[in-house]
C-alpha positions as CSV (number, residue, x, y, z in Angstrom):
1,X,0.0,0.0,0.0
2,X,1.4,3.5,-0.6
3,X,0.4,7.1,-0.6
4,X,-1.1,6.7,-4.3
5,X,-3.2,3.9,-3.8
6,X,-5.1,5.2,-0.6
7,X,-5.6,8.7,-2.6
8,X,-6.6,7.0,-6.0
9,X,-9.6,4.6,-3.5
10,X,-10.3,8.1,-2.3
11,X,-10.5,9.6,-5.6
12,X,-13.0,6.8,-6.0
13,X,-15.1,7.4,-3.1
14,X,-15.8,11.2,-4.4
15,X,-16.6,9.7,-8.1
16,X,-19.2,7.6,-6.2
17,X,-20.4,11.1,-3.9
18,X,-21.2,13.0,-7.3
19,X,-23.0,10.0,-8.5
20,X,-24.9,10.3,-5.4
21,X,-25.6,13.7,-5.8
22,X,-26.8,14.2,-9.4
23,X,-29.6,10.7,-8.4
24,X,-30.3,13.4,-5.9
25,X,-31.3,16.1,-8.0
26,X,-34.0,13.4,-9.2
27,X,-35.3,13.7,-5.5
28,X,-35.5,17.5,-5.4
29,X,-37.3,17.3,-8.6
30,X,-39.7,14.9,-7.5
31,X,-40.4,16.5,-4.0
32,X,-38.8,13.7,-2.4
33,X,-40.9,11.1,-3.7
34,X,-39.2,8.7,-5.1
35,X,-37.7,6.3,-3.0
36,X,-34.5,7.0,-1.8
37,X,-33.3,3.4,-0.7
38,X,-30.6,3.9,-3.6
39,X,-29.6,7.3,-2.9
40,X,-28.6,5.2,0.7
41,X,-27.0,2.2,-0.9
42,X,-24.6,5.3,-3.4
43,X,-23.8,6.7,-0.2
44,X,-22.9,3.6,1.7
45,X,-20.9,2.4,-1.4
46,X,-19.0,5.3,-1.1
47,X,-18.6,5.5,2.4
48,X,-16.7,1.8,2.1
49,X,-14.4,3.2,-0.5
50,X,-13.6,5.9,1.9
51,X,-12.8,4.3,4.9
52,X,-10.8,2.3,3.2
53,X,-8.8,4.8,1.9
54,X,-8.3,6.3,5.5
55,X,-7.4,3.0,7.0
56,X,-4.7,2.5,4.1
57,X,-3.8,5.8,4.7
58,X,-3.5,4.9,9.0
59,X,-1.9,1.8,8.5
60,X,0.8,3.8,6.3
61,X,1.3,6.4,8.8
62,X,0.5,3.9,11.6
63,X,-1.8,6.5,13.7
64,X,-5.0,8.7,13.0
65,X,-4.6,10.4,9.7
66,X,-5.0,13.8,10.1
67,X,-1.5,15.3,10.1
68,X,-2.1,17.7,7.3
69,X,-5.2,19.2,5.8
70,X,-5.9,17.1,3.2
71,X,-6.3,14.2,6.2
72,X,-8.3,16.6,8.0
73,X,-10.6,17.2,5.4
74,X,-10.9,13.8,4.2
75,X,-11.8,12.8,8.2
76,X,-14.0,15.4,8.4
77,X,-15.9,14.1,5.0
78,X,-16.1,10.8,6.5
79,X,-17.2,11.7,10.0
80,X,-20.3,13.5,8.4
81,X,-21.1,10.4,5.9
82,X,-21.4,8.3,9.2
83,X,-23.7,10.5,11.0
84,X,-25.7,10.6,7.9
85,X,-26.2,6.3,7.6
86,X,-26.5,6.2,11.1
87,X,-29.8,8.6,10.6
88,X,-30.3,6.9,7.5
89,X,-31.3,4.0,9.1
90,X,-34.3,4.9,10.4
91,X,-36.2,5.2,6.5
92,X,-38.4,8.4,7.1
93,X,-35.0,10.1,7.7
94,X,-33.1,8.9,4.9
95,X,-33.9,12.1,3.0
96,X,-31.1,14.1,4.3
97,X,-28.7,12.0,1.9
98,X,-30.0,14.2,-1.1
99,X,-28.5,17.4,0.5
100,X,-25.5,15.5,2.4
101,X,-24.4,13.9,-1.2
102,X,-23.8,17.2,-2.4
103,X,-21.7,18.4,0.4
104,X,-19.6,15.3,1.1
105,X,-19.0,15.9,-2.8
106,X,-17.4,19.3,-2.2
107,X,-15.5,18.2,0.7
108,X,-14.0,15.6,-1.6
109,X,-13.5,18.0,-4.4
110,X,-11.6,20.6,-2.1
111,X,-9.3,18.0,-0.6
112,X,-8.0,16.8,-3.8
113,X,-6.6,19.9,-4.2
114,X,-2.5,18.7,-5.0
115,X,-1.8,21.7,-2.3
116,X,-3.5,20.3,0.9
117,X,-1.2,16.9,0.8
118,X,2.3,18.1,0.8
119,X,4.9,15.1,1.3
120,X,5.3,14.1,5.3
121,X,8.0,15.7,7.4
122,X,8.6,14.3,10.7
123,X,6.1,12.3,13.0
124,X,4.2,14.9,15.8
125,X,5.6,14.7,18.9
126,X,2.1,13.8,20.0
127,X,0.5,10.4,18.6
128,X,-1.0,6.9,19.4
129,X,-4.3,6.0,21.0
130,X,-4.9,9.6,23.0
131,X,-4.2,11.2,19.4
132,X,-6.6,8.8,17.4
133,X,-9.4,9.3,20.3
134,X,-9.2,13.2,20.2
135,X,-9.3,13.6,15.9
136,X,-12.0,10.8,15.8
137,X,-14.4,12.1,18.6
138,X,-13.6,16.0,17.4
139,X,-14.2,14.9,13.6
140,X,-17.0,13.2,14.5
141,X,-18.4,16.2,16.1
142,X,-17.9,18.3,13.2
143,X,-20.1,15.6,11.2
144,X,-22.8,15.5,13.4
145,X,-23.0,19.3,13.6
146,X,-22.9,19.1,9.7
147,X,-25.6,16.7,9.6
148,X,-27.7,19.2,12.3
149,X,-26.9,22.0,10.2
150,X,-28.8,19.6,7.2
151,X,-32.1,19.4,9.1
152,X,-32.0,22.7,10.3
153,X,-32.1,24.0,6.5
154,X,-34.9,21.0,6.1
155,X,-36.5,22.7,8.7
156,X,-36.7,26.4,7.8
157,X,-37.7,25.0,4.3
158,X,-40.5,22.8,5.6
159,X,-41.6,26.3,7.8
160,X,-41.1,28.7,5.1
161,X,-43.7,26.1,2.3
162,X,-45.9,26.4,5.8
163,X,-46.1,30.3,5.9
164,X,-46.1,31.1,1.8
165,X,-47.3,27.8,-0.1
166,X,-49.2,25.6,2.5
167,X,-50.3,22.8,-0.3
168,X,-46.8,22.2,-1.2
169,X,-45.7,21.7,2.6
170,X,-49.4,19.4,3.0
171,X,-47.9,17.3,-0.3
172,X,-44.7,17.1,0.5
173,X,-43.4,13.6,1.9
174,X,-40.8,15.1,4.2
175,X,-41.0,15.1,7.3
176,X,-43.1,17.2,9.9
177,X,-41.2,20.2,11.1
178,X,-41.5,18.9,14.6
179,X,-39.3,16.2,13.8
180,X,-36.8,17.7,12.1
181,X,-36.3,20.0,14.9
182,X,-36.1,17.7,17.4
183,X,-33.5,16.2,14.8
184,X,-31.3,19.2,14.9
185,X,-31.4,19.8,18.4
186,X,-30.7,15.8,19.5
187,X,-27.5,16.4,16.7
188,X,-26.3,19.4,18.5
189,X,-26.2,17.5,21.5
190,X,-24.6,14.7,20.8
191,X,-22.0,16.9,18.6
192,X,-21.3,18.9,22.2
193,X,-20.8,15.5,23.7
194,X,-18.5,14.4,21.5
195,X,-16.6,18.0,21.1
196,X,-16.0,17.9,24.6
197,X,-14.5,14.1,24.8
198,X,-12.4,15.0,21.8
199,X,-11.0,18.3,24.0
200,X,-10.8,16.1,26.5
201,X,-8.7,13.4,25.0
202,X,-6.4,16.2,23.6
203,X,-5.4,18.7,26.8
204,X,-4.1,14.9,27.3
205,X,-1.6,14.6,24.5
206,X,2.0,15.7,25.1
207,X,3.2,18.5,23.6
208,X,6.8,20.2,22.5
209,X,8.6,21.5,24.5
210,X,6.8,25.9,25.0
211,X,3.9,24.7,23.5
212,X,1.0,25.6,25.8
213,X,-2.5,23.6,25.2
214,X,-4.7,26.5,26.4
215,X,-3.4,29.4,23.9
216,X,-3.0,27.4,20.7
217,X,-5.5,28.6,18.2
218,X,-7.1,25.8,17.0
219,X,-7.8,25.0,20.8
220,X,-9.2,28.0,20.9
221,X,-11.3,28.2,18.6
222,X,-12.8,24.6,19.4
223,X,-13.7,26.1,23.0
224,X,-15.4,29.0,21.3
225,X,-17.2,26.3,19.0
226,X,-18.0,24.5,22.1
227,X,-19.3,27.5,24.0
228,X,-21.1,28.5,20.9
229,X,-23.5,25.0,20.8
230,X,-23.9,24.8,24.5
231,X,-25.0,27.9,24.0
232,X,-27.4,27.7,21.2
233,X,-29.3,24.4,23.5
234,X,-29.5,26.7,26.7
235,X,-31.4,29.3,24.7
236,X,-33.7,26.5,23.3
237,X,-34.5,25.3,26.4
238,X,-35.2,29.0,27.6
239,X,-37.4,29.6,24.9
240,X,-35.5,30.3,21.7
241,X,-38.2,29.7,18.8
242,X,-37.5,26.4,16.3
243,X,-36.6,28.9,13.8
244,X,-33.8,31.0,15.8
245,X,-31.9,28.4,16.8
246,X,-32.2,26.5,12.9
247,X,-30.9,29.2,11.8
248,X,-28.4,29.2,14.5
249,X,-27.0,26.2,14.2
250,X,-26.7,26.8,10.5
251,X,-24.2,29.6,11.4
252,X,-22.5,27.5,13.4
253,X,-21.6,25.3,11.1
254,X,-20.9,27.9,8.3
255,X,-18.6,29.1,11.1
256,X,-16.7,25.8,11.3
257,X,-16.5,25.2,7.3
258,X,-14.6,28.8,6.8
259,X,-12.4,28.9,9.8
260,X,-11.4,24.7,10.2
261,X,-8.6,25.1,7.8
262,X,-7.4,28.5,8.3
263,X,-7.1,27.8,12.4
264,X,-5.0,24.2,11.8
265,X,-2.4,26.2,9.8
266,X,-1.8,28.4,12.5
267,X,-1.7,25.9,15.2
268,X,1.5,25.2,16.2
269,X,-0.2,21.4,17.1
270,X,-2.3,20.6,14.5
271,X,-0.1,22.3,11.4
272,X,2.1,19.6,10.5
């Protein structure tokens, strides 16, 4: 195994997301309602091709891959496709895969850029299980906040059909806008859950030598993302409308897609 092979599976894996995501355009044009079992099985083909490309990847570097930000990226992609066919298999919620697919496709578009996988220096200082624990639960996190940030959209679709065009939101077959909030805000909790064991896991790792945990600024800017959810679910349970905190938690994630890669290259621990 070598660096080309695990990119070239990977290279696949994105073929197989844009496959996905023009079958979706079919569901868009049909209001969802066609059945969307092969939308799933697209998705779940790629998903294969993807992790395998990680773990070819791992066993090559023999630790978490995400030294540099094509890895992070790729993780990232791959933590959101999980959250997605873990929803996915409950069928009524399998819908989000038509505006996941095109997503996951740009993720896997912008990593292949030649400039986000420069050739490996030397290990990090910091590595093994503690390193693998704090990338997957953190990239995890960042999936299931994607994923939130998926329904939440659903959602202020769903109520805008309800306040301007109430037969189309009575003939849609998506769901009820009830459950796509509770959706959003169960997502945002379990994406603070896991945030927080991935911080956890890394204030653990050893660092170099004048390196301090608390002032690098990709740690900081994960506490501000952390604050910013915990947030968000204190104000809905005070009484923050459906709608304020969709649109919320849309921001956040916006937040997190513009600022991920910018923060790891000036982290003196994540910029490798």
């Amino acid at each position: 195994m070598n660096w080309f092979t695990a990119r070239y599976c990977f290279t696949l894996a994105v073929v197989a997301y844009a496959a996905s995501t023009i079958y979706s355009v079919f569901l868009w044009r049909k209001g969802f309602r066609r059945d969307d079992r092969v939308n799933y099985v697209l998705l779940l083909f790629a998903f294969a091709l993807h992790t395998l490309a990680m773990f070819m990847r791992g066993i090559k570097l023999e630790s978490c891959p995400v030294q540099n930000l094509y890895e992070a990226t790729v993780f990232a992609a791959w933590a959101l496709a999980l959250a997605y066919l873990a929803i996915g298999l409950i069928r009524r919620m399998r819908f989000l895969g038509a505006f996941a697919a095109p997503l996951l496709l740009g993720l896997g578009v912008f990593a292949l850029m030649p400039a986000l996988d420069p050739p490996h220096g030397p290990k990090p200082e910091f590595g093994g299980a503690l390193q693998s624990l704090h990338a997957s639960f953190t990239m995890l996190a960042y999936g299931a906040l994607g994923l939130g940030a998926v329904a939440a959209t659903m959602f202020l679709t769903q109520e805008h059909n309800l306040k301007f065009n109430k037969l189309r939101a009575v003939l849609s077959l998506l769901p009820p806008i009830q459950r796509l909030e509770l959706v959003t805000r169960r997502l945002v909790q379990v994406g603070l859950v896991l945030l927080t064991l991935g911080l956890h896991f890394g204030g653990r790792l050893p660092r170099p030598e004048g390196v301090r945990f608390i002032e690098d600024p990709k740690v900081v800017w994960s506490a501000v993302l952390w604050l910013g959810c915990l947030a968000l679910l204190l104000l809905r349970w005070r009484g923050l409308s459906p709608r304020r905190f969709s649109w919320g938690v849309v921001g956040v994630f916006v937040f997190v897609a513009l600022t991920f890669w910018g923060t790891n290259l000036l982290s003196p621990l994540h910029r490798q």
